[in-house]
Residue frames relative to the residue before (quaternion, step in Angstrom):
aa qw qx qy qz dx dy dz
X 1.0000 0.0000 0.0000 0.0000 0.00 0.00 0.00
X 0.3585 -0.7536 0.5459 0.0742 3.29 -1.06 1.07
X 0.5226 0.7901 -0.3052 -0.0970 3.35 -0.55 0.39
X 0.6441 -0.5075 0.3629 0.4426 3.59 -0.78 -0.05
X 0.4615 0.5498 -0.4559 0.5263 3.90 1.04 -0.82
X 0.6852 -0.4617 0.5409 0.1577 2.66 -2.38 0.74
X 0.7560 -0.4148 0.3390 0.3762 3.83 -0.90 0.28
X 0.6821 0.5034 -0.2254 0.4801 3.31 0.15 -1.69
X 0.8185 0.3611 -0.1497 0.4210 4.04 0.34 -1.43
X 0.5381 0.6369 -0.3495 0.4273 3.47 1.73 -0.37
X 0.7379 0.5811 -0.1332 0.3164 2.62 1.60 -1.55
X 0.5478 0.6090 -0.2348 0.5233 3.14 1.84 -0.92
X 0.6119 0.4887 -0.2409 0.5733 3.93 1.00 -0.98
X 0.8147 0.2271 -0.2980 0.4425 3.76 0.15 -0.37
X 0.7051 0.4089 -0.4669 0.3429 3.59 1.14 0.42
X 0.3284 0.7918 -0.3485 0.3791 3.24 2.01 0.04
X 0.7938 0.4135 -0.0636 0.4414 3.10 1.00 -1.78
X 0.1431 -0.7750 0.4828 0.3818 3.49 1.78 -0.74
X 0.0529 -0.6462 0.7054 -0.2864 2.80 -0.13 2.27
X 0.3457 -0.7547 0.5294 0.1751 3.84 -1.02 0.27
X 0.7188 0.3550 0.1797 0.5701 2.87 1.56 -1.69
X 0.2698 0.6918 -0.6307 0.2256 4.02 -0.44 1.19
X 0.3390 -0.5533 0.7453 0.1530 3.04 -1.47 0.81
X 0.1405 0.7189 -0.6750 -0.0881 4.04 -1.10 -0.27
X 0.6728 0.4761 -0.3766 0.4229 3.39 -1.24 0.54
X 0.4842 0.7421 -0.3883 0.2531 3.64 1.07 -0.04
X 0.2127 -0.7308 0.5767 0.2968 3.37 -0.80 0.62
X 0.6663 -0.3806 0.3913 0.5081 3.95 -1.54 0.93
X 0.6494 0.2785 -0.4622 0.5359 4.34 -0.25 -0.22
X 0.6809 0.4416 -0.4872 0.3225 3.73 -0.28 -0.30
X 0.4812 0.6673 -0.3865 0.4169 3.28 1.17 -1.16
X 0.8583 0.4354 -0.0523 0.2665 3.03 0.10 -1.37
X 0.4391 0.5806 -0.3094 0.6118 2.87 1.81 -0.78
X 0.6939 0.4855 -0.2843 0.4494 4.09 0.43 -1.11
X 0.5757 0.3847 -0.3804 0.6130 3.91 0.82 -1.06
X 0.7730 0.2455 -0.4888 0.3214 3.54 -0.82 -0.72
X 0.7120 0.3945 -0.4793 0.3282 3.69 0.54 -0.43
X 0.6022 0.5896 -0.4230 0.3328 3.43 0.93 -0.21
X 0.4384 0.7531 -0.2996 0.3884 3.73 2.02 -0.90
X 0.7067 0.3932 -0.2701 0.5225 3.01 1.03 -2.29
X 0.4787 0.5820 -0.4702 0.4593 4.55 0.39 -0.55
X 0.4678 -0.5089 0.5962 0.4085 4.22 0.42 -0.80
X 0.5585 0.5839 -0.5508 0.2093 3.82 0.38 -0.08
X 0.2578 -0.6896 0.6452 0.2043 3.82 -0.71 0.89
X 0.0563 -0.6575 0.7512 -0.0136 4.26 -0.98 1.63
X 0.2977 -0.5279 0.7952 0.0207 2.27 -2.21 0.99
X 0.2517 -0.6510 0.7156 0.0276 3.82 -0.96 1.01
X 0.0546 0.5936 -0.8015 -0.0474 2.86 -1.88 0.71
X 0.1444 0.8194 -0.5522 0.0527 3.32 -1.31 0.68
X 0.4982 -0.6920 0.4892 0.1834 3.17 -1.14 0.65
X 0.9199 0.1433 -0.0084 0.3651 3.89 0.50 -0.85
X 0.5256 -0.6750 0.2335 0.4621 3.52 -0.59 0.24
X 0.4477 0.5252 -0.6160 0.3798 3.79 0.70 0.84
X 0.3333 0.8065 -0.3538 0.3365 3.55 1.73 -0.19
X 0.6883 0.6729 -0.1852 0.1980 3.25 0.58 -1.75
X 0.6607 0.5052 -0.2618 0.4896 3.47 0.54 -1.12
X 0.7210 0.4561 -0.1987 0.4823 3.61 0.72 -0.93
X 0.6284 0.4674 -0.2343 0.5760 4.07 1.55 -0.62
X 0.6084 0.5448 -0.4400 0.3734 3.39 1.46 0.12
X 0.8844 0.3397 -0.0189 0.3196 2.35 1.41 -1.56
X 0.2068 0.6951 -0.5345 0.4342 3.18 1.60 1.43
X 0.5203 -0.5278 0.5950 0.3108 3.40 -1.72 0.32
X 0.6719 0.1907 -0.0120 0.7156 3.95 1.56 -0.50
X 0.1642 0.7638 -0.6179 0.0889 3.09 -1.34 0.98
X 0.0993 -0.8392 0.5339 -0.0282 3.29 -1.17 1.18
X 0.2979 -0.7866 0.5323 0.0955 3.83 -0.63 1.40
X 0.4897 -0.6292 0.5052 0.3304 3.59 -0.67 0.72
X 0.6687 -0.3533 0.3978 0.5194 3.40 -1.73 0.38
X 0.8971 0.2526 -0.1017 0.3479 3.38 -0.35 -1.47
X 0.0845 0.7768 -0.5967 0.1829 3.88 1.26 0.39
X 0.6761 -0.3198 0.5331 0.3955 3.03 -1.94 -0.05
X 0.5938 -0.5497 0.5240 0.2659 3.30 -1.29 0.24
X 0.6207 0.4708 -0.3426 0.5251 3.64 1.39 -1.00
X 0.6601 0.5745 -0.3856 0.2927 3.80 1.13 -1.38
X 0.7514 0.3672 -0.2791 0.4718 3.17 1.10 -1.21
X 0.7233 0.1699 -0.4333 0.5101 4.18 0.29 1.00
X 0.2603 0.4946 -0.5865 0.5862 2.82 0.79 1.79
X 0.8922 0.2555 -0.1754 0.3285 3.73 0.18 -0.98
X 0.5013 -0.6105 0.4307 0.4365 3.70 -0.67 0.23
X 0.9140 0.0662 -0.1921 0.3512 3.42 0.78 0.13
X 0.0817 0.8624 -0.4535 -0.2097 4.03 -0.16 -0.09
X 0.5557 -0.5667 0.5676 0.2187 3.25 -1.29 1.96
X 0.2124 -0.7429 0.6333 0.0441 3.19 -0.82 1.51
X 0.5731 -0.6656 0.2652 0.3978 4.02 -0.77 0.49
X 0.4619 -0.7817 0.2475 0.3382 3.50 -0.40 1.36
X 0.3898 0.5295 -0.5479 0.5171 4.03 1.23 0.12
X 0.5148 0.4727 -0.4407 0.5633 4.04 0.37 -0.22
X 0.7009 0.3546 -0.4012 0.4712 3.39 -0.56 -1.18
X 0.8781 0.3844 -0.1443 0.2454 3.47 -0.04 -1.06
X 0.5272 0.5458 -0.3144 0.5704 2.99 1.79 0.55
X 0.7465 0.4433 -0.1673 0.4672 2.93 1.40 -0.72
X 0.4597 0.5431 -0.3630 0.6016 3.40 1.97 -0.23
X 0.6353 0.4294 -0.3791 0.5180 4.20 0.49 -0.52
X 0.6877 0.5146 -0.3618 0.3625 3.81 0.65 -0.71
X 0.8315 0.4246 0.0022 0.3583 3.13 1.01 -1.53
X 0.3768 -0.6969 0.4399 0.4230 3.38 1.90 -0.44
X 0.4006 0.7699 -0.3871 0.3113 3.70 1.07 0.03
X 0.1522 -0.8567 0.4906 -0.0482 3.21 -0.81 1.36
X 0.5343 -0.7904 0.2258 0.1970 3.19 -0.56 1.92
X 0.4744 0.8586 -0.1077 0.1617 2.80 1.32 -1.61
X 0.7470 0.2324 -0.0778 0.6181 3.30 0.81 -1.74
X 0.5509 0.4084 -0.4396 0.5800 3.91 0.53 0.00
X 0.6602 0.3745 -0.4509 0.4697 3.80 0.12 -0.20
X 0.6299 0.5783 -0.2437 0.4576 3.63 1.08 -0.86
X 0.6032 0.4075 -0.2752 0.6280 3.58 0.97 -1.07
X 0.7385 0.3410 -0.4498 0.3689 4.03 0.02 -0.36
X 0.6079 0.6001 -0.3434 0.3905 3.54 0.91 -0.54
X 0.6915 0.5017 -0.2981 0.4256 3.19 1.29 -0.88
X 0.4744 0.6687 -0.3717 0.4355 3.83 1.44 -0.89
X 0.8105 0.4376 -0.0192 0.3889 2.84 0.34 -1.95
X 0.2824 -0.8312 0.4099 0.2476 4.08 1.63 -0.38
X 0.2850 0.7957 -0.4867 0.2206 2.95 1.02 1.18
């Protein structure tokens, strides 16, 4: 995990998620500096971001994802934006929509 946050909160976010591995303190060129070298290594990234120091780095994933409330520029910047999940789920009770295989079909894009 790559981020701009401070240590302590990076540190809390990547053991939540069972990250192993976090950089924190990065500035938006380091990022990027780290993804392409990880690109040129075979490593296939997936970005999420929230703002428009975001961008460069949501281009230059192989997968990208823009928060609900991103910038407007971050989120048509990215190939996708994680809408808030009380939404989904209002809209899954309205519509008869079923999460499941769209969670299943992104995991698979993305090789989770």
């Amino acid at each position: 995990m790559l981020t701009g946050d401070q240590p302590a909160n990076a540190a809390r976010i990547a053991n939540e998620l069972g990250i192993d591995h976090f950089e924190a303190n990065l500035a938006p060129e380091s990022k990027l500096e780290r993804v392409k070298a990880l690109q040129a290594g075979g490593e296939k990234i997936l970005m999420v971001g929230d703002g428009i120091n975001d961008i460069p780095v949501l281009t230059g994933a192989q997968t990208s994802i823009a928060m609900n409330g991103a910038t407007d520029l971050a989120k048509t910047s990215a190939d996708a934006v994680l809408a808030e999940v009380a939404t989904c789920f209002a809209y899954r009770k309205r519509s008869n929509w079923h999460a499941k295989p769209v969670i299943l079909s992104v995991r698979t894009s993305v090789g989770l």
